[in-house]
N, CA and C atoms as an extended XYZ file, in Angstrom:
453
Properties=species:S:1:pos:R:3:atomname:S:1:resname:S:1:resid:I:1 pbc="F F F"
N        83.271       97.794       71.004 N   UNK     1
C        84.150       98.774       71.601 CA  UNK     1
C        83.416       99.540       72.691 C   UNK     1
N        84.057      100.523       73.501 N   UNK     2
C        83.481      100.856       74.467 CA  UNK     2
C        83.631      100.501       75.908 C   UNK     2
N        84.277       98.839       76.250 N   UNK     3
C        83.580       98.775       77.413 CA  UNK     3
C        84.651       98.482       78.632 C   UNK     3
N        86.163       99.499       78.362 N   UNK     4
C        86.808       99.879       79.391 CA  UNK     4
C        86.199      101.611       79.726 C   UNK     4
N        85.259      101.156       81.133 N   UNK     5
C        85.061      102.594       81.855 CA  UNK     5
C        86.021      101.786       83.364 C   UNK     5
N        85.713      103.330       84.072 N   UNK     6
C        85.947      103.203       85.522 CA  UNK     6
C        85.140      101.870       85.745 C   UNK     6
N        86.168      101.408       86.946 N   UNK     7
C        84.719      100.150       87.530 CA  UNK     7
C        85.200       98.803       86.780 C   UNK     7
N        85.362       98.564       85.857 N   UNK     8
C        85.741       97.462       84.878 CA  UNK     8
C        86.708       96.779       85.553 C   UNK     8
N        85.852       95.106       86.024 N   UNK     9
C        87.327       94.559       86.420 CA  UNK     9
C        88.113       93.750       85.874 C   UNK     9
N        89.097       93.597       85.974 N   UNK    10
C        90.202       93.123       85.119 CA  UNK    10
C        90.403       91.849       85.898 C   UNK    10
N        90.367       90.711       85.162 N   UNK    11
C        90.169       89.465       85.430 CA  UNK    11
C        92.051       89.092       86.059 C   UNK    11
N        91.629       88.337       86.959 N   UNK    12
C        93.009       87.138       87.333 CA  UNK    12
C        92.760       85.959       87.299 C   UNK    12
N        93.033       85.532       86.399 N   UNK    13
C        93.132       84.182       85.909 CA  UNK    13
C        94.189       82.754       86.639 C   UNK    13
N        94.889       83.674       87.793 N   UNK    14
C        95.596       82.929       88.253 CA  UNK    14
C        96.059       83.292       89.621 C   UNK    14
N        96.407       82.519       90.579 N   UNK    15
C        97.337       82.144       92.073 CA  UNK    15
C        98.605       81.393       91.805 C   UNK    15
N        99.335       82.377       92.759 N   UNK    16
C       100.660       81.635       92.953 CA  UNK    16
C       101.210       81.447       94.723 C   UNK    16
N       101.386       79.911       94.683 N   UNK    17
C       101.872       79.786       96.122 CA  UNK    17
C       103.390       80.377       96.222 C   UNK    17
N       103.734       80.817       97.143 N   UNK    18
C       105.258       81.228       97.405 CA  UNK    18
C       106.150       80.229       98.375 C   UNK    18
N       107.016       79.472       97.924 N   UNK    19
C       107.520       78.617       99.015 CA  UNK    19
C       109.026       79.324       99.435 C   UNK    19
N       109.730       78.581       99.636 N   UNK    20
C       111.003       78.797      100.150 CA  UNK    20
C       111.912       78.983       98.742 C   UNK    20
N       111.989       78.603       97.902 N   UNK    21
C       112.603       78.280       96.799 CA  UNK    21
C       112.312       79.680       95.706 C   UNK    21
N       111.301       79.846       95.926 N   UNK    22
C       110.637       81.369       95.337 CA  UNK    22
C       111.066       82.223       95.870 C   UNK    22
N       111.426       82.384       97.827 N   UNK    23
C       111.593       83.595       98.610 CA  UNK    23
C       113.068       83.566       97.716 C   UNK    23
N       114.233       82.547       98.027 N   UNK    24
C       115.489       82.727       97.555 CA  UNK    24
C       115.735       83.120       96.199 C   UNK    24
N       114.845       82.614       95.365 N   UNK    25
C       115.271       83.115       94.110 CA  UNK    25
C       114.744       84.915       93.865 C   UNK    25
N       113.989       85.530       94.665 N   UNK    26
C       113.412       86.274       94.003 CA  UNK    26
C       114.936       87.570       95.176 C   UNK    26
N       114.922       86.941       96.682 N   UNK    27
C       115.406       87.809       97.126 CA  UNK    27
C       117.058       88.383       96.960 C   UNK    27
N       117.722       86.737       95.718 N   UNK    28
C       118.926       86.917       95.400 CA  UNK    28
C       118.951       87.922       94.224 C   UNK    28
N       118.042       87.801       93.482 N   UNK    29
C       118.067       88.298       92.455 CA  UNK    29
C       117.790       89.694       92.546 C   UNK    29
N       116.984       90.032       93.697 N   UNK    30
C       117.014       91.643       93.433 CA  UNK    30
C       118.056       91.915       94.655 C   UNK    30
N       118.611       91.238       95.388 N   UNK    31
C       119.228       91.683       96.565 CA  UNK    31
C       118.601       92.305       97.681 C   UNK    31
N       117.071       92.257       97.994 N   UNK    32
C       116.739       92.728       98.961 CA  UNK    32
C       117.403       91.173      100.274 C   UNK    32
N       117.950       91.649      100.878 N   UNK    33
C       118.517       90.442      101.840 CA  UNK    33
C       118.517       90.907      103.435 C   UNK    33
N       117.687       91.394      103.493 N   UNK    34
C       117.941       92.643      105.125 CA  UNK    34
C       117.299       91.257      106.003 C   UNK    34
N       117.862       90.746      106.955 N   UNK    35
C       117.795       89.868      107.992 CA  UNK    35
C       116.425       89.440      108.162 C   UNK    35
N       115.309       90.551      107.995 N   UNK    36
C       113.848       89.754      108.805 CA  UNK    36
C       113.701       89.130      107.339 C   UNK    36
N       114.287       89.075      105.735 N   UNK    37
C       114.073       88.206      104.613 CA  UNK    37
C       114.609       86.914      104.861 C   UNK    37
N       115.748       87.349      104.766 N   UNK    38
C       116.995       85.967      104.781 CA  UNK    38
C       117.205       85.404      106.405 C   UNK    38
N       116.985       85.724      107.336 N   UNK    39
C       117.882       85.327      108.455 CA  UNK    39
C       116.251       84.859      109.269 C   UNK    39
N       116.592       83.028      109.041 N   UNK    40
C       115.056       82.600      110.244 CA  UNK    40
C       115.362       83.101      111.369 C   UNK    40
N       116.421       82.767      112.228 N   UNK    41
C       116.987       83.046      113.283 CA  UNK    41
C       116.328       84.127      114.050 C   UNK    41
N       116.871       85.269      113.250 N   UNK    42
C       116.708       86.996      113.347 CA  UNK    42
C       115.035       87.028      113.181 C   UNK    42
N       114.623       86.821      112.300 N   UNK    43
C       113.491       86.378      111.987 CA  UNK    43
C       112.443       86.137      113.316 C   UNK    43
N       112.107       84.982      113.713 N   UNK    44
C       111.993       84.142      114.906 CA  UNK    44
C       111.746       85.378      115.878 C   UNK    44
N       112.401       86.567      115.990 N   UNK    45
C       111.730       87.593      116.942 CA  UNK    45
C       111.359       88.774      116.537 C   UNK    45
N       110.836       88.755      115.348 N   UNK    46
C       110.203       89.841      114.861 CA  UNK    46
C       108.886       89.564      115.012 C   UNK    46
N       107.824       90.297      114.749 N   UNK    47
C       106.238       90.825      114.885 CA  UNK    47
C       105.787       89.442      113.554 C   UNK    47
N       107.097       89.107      112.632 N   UNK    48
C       106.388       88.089      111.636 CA  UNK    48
C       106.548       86.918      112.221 C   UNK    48
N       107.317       86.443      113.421 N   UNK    49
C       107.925       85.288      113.818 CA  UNK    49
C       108.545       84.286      112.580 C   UNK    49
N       108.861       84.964      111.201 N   UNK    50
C       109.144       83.960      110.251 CA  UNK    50
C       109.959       84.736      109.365 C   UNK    50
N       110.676       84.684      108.608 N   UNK    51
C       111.133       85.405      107.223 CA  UNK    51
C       109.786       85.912      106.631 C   UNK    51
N       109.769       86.783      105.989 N   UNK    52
C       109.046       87.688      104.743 CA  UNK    52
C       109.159       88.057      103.758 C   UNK    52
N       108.541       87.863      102.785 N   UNK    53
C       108.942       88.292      101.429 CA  UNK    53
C       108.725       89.851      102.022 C   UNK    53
N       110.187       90.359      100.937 N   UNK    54
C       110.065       92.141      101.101 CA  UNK    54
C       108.814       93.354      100.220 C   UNK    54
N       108.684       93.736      100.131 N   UNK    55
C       107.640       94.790       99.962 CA  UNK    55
C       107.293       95.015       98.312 C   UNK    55
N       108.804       95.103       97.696 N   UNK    56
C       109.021       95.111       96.289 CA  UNK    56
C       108.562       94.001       95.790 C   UNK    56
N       108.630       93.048       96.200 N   UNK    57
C       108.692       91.492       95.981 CA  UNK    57
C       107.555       91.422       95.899 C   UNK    57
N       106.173       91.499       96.670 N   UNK    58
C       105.506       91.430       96.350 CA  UNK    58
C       104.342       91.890       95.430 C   UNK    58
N       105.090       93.100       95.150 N   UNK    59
C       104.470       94.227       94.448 CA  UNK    59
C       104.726       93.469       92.735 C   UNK    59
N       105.989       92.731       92.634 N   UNK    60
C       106.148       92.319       91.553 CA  UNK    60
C       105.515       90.844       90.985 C   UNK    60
N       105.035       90.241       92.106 N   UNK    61
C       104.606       89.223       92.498 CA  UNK    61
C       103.141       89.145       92.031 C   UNK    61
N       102.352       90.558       92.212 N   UNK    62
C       100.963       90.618       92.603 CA  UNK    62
C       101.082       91.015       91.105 C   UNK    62
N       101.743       92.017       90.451 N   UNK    63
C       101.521       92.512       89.057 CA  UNK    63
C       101.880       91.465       88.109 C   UNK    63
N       102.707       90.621       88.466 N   UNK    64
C       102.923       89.583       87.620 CA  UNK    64
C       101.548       89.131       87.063 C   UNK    64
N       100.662       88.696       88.360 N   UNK    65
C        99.248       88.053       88.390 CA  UNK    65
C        98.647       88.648       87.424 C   UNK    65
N        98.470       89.999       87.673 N   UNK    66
C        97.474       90.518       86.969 CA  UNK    66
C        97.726       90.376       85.915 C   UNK    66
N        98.685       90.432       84.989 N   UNK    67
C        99.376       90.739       83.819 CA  UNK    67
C        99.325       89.374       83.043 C   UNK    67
N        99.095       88.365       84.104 N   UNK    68
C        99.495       86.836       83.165 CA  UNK    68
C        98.403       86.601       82.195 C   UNK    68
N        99.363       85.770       81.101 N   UNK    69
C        98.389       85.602       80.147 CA  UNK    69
C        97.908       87.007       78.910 C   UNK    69
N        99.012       88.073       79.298 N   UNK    70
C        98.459       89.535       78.854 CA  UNK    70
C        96.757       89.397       79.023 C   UNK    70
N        96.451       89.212       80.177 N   UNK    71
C        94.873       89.660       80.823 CA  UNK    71
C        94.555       91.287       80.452 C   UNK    71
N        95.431       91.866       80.812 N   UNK    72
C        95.346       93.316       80.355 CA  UNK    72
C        95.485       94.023       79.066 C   UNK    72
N        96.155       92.907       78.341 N   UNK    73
C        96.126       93.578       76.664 CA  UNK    73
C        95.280       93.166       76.397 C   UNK    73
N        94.527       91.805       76.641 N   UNK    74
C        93.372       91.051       75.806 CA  UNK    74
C        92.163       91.782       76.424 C   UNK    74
N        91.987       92.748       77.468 N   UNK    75
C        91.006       93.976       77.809 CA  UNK    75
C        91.101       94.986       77.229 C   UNK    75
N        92.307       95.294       76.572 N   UNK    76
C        92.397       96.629       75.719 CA  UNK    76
C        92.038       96.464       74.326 C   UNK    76
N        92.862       95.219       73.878 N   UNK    77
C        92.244       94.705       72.650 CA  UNK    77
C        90.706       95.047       72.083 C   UNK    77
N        89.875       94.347       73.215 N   UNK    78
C        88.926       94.309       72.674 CA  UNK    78
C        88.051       95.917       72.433 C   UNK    78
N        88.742       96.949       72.909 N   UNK    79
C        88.269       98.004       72.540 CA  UNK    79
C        89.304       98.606       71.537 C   UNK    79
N        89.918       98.431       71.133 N   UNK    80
C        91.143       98.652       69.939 CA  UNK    80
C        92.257       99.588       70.502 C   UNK    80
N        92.839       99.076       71.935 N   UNK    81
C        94.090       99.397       72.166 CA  UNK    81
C        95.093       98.725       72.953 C   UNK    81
N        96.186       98.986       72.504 N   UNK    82
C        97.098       97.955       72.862 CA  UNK    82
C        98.214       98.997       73.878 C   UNK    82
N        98.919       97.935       74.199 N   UNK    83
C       100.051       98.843       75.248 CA  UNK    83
C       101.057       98.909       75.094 C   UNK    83
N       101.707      100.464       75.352 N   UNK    84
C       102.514      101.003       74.167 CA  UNK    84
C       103.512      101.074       75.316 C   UNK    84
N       103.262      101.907       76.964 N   UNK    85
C       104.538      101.914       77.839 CA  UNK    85
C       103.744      101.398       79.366 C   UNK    85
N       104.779      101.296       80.029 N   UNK    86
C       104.272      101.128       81.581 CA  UNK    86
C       104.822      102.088       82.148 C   UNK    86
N       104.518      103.004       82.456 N   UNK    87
C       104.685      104.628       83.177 CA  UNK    87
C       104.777      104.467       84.338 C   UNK    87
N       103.656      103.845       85.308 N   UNK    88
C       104.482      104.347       86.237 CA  UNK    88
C       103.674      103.679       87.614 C   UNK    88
N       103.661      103.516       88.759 N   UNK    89
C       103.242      103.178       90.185 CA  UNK    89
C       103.117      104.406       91.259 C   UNK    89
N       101.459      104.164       91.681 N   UNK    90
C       101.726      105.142       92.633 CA  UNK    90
C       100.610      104.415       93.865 C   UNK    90
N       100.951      105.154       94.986 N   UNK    91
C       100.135      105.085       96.311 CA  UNK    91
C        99.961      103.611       96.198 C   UNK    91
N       101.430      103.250       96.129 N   UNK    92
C       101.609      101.658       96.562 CA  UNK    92
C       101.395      101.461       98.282 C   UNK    92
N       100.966      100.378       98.649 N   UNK    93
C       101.089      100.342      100.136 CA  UNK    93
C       100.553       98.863      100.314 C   UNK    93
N       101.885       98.138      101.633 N   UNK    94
C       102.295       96.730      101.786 CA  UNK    94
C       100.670       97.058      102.709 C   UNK    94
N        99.923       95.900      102.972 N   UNK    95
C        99.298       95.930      104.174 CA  UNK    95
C        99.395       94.656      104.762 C   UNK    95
N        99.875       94.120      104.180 N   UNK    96
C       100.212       92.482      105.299 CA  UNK    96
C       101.369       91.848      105.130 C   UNK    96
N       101.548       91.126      105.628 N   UNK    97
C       103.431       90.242      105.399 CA  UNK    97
C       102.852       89.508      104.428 C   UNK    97
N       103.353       88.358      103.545 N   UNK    98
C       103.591       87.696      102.862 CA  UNK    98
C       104.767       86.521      103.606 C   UNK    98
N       104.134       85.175      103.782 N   UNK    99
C       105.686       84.732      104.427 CA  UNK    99
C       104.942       83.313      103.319 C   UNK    99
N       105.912       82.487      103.993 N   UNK   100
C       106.177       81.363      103.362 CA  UNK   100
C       104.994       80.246      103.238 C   UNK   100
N       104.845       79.601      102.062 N   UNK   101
C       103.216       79.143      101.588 CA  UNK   101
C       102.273       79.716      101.385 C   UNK   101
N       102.558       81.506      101.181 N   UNK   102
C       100.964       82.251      100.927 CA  UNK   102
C       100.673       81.656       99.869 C   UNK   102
N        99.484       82.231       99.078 N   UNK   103
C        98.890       81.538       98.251 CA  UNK   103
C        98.015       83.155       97.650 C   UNK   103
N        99.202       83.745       96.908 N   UNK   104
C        98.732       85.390       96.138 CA  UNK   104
C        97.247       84.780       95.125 C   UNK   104
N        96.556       86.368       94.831 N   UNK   105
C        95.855       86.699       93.933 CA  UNK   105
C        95.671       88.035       93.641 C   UNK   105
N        95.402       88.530       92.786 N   UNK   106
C        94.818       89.219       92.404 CA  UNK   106
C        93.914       90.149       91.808 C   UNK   106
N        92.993       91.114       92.499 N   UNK   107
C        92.109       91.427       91.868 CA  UNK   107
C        91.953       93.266       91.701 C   UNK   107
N        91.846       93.244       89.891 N   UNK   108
C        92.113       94.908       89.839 CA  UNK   108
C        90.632       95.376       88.861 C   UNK   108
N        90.701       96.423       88.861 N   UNK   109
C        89.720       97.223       88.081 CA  UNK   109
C        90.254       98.631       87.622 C   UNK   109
N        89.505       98.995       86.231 N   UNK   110
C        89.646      100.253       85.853 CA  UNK   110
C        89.675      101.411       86.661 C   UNK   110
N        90.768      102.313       86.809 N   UNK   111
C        90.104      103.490       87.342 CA  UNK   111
C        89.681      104.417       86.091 C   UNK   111
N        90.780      104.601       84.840 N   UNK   112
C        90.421      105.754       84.192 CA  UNK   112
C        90.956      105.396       82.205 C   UNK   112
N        90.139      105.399       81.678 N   UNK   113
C        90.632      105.684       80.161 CA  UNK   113
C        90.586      106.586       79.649 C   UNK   113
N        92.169      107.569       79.387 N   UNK   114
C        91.882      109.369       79.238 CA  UNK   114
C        92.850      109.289       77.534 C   UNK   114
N        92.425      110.574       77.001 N   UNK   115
C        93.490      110.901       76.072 CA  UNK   115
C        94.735      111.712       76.275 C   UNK   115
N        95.673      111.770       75.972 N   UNK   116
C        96.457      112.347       76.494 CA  UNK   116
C        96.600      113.982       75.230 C   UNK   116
N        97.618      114.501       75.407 N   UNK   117
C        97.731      115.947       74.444 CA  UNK   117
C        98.179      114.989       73.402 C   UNK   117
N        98.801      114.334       72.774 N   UNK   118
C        99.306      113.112       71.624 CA  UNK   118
C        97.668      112.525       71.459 C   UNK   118
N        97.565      113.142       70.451 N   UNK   119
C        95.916      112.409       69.921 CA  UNK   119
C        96.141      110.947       69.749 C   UNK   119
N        97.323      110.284       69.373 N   UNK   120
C        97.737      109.037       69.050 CA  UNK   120
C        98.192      108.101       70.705 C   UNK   120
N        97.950      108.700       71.851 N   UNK   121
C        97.987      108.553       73.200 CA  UNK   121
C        97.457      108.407       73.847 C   UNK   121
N        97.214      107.597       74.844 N   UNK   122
C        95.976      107.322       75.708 CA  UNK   122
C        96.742      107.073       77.285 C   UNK   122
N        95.768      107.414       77.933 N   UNK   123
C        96.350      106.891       79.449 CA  UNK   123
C        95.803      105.863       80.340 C   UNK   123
N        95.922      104.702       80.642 N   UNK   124
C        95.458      103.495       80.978 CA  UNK   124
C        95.576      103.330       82.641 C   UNK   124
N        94.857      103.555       83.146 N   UNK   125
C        94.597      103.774       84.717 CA  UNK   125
C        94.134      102.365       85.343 C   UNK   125
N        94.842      101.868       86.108 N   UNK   126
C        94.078      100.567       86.762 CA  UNK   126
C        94.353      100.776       88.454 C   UNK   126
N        93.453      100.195       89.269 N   UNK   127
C        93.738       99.894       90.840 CA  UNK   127
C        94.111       98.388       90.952 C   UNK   127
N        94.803       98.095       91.366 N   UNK   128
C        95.454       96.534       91.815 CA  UNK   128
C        95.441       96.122       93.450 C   UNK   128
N        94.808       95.099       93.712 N   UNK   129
C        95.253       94.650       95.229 CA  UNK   129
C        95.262       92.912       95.355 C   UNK   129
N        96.599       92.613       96.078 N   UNK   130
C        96.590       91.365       96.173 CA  UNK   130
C        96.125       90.717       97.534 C   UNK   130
N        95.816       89.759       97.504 N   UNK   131
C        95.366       88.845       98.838 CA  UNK   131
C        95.786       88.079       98.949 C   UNK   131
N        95.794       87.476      100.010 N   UNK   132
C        96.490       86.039      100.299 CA  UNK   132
C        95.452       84.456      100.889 C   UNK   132
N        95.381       83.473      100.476 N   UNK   133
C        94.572       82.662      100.859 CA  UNK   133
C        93.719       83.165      101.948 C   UNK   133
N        93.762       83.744      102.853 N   UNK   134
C        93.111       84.003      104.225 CA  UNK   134
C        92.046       85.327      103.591 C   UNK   134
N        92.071       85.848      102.082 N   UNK   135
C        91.439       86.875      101.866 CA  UNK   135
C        91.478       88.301      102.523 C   UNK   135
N        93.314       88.025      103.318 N   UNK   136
C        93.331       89.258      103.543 CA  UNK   136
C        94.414       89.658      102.558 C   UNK   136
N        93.838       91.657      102.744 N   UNK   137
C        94.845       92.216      101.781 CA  UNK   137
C        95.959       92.282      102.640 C   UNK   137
N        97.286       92.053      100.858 N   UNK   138
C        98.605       92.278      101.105 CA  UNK   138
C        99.320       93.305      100.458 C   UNK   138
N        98.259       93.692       99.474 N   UNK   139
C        99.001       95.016       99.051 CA  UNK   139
C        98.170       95.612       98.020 C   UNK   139
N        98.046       97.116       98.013 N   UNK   140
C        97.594       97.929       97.131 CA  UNK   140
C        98.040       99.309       96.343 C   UNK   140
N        97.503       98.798       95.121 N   UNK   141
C        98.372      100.601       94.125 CA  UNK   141
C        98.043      100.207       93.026 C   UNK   141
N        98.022      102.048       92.291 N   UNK   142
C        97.439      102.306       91.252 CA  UNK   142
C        98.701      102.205       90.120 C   UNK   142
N        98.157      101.873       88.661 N   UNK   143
C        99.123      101.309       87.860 CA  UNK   143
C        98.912      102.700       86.628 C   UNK   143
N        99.404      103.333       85.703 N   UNK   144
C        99.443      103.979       84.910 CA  UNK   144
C       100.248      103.574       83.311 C   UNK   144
N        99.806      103.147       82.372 N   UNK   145
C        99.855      102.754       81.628 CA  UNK   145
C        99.334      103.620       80.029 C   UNK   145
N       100.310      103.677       79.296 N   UNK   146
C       100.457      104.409       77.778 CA  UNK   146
C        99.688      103.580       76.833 C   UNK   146
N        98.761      103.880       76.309 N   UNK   147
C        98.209      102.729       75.090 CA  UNK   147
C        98.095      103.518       74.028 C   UNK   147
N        98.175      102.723       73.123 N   UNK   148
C        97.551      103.561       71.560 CA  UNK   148
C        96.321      102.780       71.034 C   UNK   148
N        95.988      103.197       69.827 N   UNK   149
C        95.205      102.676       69.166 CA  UNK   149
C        95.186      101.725       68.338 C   UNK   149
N        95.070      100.269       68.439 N   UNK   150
C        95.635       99.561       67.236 CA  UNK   150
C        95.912       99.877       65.913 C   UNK   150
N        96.709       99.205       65.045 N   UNK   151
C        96.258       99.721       63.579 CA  UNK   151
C        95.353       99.018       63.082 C   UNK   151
């Protein structure tokens, strides 16, 4: 036990390419559909010259990563806590497009393991940022997370 401090990085065990088939399913389903997503056409003269996955999209995209495999419970585990809520996102920020054939990852680390006023409560702090094959960043933000103590 012991060895979630600040600094601790939290493994990604995995990449996901994004094709065309991914942009549609992900952008029907939440309805982000604003023209520089859906419309090549429209598209074609924007700053991306291509469709883009939208901002949310990738945010869900990149946390997916981190999360696969519960990578993040099997880090809490091993200090005897498990995860009780997902609270909350902050000082999210897109820094690159995402278009068609990226090739996501992700890589996060601890910021903070606190107690909360609920002695039976803990607060689970992580930084997240994804990249894209080219190793540039596409997006970054801090994750806040409820854990308890196993039984």
């Amino acid at each position: 036990m012991g060895t979630i401090a600040a600094g601790t990085k939290i493994p990604c065990r995995v990449g996901r390419t994004l094709d065309k088939g991914d942009f549609s399913i992900l952008h029907q389903l939440t309805w982000f559909n604003m023209a520089v997503h859906s419309n090549a056409e429209y598209a074609k003269n924007t700053w991306f010259k291509e469709r883009s996955l939208a901002g949310p999209l990738i945010f869900t995209v990149v946390d997916g990563l981190i999360h696969h495999a519960d990578t993040i419970a099997e880090l809490l585990a091993k200090d005897g806590y498990e995860i009780y809520a997902y609270i909350g996102v902050d000082n999210m920020k897109i820094t690159s497009p995402v278009v068609f054939g990226d090739t996501l990852r992700a890589e996060a680390e601890v910021v903070d393991l606190r107690p909360t006023k609920n002695p039976e409560r803990f607060l689970f702090i992580y930084k997240n940022k994804g990249f894209n094959q080219r190793d540039q960043q596409v997006i970054e933000y801090q994750t806040t997370m409820m854990v308890t103590r196993m039984a």
